[in-house]
C-alpha positions in Angstrom: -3.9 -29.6 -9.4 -4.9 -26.0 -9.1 -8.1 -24.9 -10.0 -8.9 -21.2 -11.5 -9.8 -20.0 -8.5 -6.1 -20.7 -7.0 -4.3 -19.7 -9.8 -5.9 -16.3 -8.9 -4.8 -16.1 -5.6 -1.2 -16.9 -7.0 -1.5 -13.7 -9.0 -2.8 -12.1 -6.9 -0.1 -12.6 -4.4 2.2 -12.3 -6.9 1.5 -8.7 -7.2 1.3 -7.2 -3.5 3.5 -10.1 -2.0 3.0 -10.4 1.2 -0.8 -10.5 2.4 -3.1 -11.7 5.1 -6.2 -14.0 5.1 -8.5 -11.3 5.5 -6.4 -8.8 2.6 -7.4 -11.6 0.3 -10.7 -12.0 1.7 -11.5 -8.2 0.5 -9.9 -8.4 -2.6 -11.2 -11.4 -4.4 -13.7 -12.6 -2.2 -15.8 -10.7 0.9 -14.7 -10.4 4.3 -17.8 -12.7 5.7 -15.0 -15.1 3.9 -12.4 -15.1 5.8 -12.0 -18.3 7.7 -13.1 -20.2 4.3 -10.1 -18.0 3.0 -7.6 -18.6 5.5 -8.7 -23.0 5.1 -7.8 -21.9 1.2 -4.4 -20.1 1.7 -3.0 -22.6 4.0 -3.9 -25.7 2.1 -1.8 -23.9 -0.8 0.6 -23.2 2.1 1.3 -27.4 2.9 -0.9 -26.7 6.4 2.2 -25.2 7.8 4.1 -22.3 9.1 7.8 -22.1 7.0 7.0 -25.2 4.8 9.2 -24.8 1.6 8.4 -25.7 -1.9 4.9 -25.3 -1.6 2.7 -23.0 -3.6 2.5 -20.3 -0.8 5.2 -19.8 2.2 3.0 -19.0 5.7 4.6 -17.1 8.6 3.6 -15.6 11.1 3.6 -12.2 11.9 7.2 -11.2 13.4 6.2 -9.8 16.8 6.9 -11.3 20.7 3.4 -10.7 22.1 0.6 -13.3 23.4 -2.2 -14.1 21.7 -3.7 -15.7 18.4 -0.6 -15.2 15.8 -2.2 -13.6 12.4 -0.6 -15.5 9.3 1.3 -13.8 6.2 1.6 -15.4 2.9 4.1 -14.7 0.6 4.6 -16.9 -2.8 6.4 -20.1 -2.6 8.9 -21.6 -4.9 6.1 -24.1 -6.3 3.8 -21.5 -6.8 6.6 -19.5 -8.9 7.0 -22.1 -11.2 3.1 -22.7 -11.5 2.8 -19.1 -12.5 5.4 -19.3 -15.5 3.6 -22.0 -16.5 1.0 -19.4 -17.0 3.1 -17.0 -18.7 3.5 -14.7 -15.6 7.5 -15.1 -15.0 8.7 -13.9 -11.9 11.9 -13.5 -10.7 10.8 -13.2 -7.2 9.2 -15.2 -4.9 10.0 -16.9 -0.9 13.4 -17.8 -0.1 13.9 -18.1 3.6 16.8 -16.5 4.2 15.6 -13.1 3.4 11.9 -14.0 5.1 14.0 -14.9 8.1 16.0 -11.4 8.4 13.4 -9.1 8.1 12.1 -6.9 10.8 8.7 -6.5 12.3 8.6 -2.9 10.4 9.6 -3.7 7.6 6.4 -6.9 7.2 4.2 -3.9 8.7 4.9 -1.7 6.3 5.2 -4.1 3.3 1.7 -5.1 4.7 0.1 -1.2 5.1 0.9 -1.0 1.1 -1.3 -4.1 0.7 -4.4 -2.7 2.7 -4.2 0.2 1.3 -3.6 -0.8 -2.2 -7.1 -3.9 -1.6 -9.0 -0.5 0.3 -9.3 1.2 -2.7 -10.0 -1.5 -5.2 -12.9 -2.2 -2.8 -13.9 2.0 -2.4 -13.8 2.2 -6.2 -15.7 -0.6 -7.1 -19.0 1.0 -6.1 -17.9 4.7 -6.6 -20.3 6.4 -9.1 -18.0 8.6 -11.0 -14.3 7.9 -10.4 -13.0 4.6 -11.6 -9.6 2.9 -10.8 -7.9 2.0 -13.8 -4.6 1.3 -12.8 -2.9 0.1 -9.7 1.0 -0.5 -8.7 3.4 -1.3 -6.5 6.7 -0.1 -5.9 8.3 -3.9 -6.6 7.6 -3.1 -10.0 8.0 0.6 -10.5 11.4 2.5 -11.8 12.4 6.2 -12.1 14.0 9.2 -9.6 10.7 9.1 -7.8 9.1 5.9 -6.8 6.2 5.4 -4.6 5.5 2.7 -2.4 2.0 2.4 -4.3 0.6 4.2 -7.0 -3.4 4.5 -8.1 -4.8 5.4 -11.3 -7.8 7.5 -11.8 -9.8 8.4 -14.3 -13.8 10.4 -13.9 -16.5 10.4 -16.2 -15.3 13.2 -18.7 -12.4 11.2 -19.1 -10.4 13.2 -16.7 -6.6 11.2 -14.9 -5.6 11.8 -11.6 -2.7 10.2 -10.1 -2.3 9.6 -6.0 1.5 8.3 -5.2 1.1 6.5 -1.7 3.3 6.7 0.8 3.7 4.8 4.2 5.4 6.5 6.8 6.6 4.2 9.9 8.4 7.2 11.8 11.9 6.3 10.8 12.7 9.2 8.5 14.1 12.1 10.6 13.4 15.8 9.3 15.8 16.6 7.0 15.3 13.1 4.9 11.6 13.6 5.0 11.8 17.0 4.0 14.2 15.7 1.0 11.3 12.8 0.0 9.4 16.5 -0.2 11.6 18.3 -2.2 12.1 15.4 -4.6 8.3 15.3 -4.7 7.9 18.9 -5.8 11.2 19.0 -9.1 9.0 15.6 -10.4 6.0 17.6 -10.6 7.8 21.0 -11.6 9.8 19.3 -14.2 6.6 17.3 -15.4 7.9 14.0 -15.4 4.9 13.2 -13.6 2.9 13.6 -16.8 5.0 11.3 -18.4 4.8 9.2 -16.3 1.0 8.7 -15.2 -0.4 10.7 -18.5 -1.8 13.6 -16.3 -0.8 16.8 -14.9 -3.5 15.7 -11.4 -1.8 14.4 -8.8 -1.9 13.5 -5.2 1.2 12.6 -3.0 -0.6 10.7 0.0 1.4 10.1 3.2 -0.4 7.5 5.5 1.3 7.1 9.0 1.3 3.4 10.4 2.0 2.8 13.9 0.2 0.6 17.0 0.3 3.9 19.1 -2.3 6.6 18.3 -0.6 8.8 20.7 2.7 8.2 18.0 0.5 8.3 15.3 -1.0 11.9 16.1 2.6 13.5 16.7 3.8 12.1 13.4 1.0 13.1 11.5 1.4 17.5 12.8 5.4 16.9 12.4 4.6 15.4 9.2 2.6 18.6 8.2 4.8 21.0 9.4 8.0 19.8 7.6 5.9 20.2 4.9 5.1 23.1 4.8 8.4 24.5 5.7 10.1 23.2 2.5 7.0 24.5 0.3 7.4 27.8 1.7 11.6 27.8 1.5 10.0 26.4 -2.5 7.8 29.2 -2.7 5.4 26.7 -3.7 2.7 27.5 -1.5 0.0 27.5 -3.4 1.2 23.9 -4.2 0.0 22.8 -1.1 -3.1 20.9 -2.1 -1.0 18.0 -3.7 -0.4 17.2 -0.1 -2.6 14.6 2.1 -1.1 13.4 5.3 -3.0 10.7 7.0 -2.9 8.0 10.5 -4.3 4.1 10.8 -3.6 1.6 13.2 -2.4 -1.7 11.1 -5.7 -3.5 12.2 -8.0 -0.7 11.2 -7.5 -0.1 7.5 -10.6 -1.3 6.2 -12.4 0.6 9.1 -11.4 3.3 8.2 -12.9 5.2 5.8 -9.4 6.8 3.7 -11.3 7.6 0.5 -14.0 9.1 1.4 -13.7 10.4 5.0 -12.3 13.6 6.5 -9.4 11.8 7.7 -6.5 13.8 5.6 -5.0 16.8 6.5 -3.4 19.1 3.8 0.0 21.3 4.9 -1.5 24.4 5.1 -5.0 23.7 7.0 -5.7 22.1 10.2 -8.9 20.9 9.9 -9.3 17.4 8.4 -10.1 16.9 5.0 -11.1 14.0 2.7 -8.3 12.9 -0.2 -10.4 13.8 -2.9 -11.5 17.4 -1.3 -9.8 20.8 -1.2 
């Protein structure tokens, strides 16, 4: 029988789908928590790696190096049926075959939108004057342009902002990248944007994931440059402040401190920035 407190993790789940012991840890309970969490998850999980039916499906991590192997869980078919039972309907959850084929890149970067996404409800929980008041995923997004997460903002006056988060893993060569740019700039000229989110602020955030800070460094100026190469073939210079280009190792994205540290650069400046500064 599940308890209140499992039925949120379910949810919660449910909306970023794949997460770690320690994601959850941050997100609905502390990270002092985590082994209590990870005893929580796997107990949902049957107490085993690839177990079907159950109300979470545990895997680990697919990546052929030595060592402790950290655990993912995704939601299982049980704990799909559990959550219709509570009016959330879902016509997603495990089903080996597609756990099985994917990659190692793809679970990162699946993963990074997780952090990133639990990072911020933990920055903005404290934060004096700006308040999170809506947060997606692109699993449940539609439209021309579709981040893979989204944040909501709104200040004290009342004020929106939007940020569109995206993770870069290196595998889009120049002229793609400099497309997702493009694109980027006719939703925001054409103001779908403030259809869309209900305000004309907005941020497109690129974070770039990667084990290798050397990689992670060369991605982030190339990342920059194109950048700025298709605002000025725009003409949209001056448009350059939308922009925040970002690194983090996997491992460090609750070290690091994205929201409020000069960790972002913008297109057109080389000195590091925060994402909420000019």
């Amino acid at each position: 029988m599940l308890n209140s407190r499992d039925e949120q993790i379910l949810k919660t789940i449910h909306h970023y789908r794949y997460m770690t012991a320690i994601d959850m840890a941050y997100r609905l309970f502390s990270p002092s928590s985590k082994t209590h969490v990870r005893e929580i998850l796997s107990g949902l999980s049957g107490n085993a790696d690839h177990k079907q039916n159950e109300y979470l499906y545990r895997f680990g991590i697919p990546k052929a190096v030595k060592g402790n192997i950290e655990h993912i869980y995704t939601l299982g078919a049980r704990g799909r049926n559990a959550l219709a039972e509570l009016g959330l309907d879902s016509d997603w959850y495990h089903r080996p075959s597609k756990v099985s084929n994917q990659s190692y890149s793809h679970i990162v970067h699946s993963l990074m939108i997780t952090k990133f996404l639990v990072a911020a409800n933990v920055w903005f929980r404290n934060h004096p004057t700006l308040s999170l008041i809506d947060e997606k995923t692109s699993y449940t997004m539609q439209g021309k342009v579709v981040p893979d997460g989204l944040l909501l903002l709104q200040r004290q006056d009342g004020a929106k902002g939007a940020v569109l988060v995206e993770i870069d893993r290196g595998n889009e060569q120049q002229e793609r990248f400099k497309k997702h740019i493009r694109d980027r700039l006719v939703f925001v000229r054409s103001g779908r944007h403030e259809e869309a989110y209900g305000t004309r602020g907005v941020f497109f955030a690129y974070v770039v994931v990667d084990d290798n800070e050397r990689f992670r460094q060369t991605r982030l100026r190339t990342m920059q440059a194109w950048a700025m190469e298709v605002l000025k073939e725009e003409q949209r210079e001056n448009w350059a402040s939308m922009f925040r280009f970002s690194e983090v190792g996997l491992g460090n994205v609750y070290k690091t401190p994205l929201f409020d540290g000069a960790v972002w650069l913008r297109p057109d400046k080389e000195t590091k920035i925060p994402l909420f500064g000019s």
